[in-house]
N, C-alpha and C positions, 0 to 999 in steps of 0.2 A: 458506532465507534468500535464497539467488539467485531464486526466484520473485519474492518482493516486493520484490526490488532492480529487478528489471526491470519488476518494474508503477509502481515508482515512475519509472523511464526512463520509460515510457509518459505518465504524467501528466506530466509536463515536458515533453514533446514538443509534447500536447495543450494545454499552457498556453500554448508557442511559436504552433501551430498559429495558437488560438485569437484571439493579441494581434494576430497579423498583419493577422488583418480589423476588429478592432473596440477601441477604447480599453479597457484596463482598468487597473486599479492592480494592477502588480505584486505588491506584497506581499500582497495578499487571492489572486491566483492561485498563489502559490509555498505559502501557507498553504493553501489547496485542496490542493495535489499532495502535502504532507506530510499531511494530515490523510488523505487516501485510501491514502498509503505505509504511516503507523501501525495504521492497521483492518484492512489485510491480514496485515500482519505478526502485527499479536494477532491474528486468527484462526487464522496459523498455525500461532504458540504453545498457541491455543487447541486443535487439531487435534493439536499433540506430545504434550501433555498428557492430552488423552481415551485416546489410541491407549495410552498409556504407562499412563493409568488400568486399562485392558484387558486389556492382558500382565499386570499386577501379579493383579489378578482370578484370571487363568488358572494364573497360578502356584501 
């Protein structure tokens, strides 16, 4: 979970980044950076789950 906590820090950052040089509408950018925080996260989910599929197998 602290992985995609800190990738979501990262897209906020890049949103910051980003606004500085060029107009944008916030809330389409803050919706960017959640939409990239949630994909990682279910990935990772996706990742506990296979792994966890695995062991069961081996069991």
């Amino acid at each position: 979970m602290y992985n995609s906590a800190y990738a979501a820090g990262i897209g906020k950052q890049a949103v910051l980044i980003k606004s500085r040089y060029e107009p944008v509408d916030h809330r389409f950018m803050e919706a960017e950076a959640w939409l990239c925080f949630s994909v990682i996260a279910m990935n990772r989910g996706l990742q506990e789950y296979q792994r966890n599929r695995t062991l069961i197998k081996e069991i």
